[in-house]
C-alpha positions in Angstrom: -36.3 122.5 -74.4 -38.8 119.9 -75.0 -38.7 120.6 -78.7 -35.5 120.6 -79.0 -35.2 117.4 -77.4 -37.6 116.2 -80.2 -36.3 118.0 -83.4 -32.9 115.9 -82.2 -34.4 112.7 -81.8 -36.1 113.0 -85.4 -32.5 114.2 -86.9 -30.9 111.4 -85.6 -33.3 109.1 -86.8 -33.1 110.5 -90.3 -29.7 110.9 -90.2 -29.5 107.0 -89.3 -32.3 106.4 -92.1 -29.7 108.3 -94.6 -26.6 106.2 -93.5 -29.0 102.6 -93.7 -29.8 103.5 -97.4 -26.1 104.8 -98.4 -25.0 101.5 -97.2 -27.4 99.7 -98.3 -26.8 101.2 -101.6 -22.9 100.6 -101.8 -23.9 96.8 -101.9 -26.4 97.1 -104.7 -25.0 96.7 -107.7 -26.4 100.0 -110.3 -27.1 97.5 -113.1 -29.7 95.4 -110.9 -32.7 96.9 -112.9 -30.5 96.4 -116.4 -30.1 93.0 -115.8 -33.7 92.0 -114.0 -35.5 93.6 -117.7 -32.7 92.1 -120.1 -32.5 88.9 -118.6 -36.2 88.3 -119.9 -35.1 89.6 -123.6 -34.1 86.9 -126.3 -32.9 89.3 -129.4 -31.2 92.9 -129.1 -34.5 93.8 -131.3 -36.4 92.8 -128.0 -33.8 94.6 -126.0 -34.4 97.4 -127.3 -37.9 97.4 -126.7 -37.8 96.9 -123.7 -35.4 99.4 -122.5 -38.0 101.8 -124.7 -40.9 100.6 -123.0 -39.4 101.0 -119.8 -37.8 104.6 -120.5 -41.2 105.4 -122.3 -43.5 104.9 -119.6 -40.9 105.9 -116.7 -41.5 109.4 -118.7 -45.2 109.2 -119.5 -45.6 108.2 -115.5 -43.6 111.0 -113.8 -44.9 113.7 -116.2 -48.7 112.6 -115.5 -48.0 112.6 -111.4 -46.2 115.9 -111.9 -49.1 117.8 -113.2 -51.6 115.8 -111.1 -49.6 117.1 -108.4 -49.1 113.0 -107.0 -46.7 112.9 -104.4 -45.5 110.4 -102.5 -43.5 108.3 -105.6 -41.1 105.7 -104.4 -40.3 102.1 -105.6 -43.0 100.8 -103.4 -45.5 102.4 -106.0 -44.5 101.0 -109.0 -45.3 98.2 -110.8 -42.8 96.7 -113.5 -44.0 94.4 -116.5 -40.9 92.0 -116.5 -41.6 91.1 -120.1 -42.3 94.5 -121.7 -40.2 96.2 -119.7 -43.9 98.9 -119.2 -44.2 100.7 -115.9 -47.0 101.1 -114.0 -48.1 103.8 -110.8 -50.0 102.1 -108.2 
């Protein structure tokens, strides 16, 4: 009984960790990354780089910690060159 006491007190708070980020999430626009990396770029030649930069190394980055077995990969573990638009694991 005890553990079921305890496997419903760590479902409710995951369930209440689930509903935080969905609402947190309906007030975050999707294009906040987009616009945080463009607003640094002058040209659409340095757009572009940018966005290939960033889409290069997102790549480079999740294959590496895939093989390496990494877990643990959230937003708290990355690093983001706001000029380059390069990725970095911490």
């Amino acid at each position: 009984q005890h553990l079921e006491m305890i496997a419903s007190a760590a479902n409710k708070s995951f369930n209440r960790k689930i509903d935080r980020f969905l609402e947190l999430q309906e007030k975050l626009p999707l294009t906040t990354l987009r616009h945080g990396l463009m607003s640094k770029a002058q040209t659409a030649q340095r757009e572009f780089e940018v966005r290939s930069n960033f889409a290069q190394s997102l790549s480079a980055s999740s294959c590496c910690q895939y093989i390496l077995g990494i877990g643990d990969r959230h937003t708290g573990n990355l690093l983001i060159n706001d000029r380059n638009g390069k990725l970095m694991a911490i």
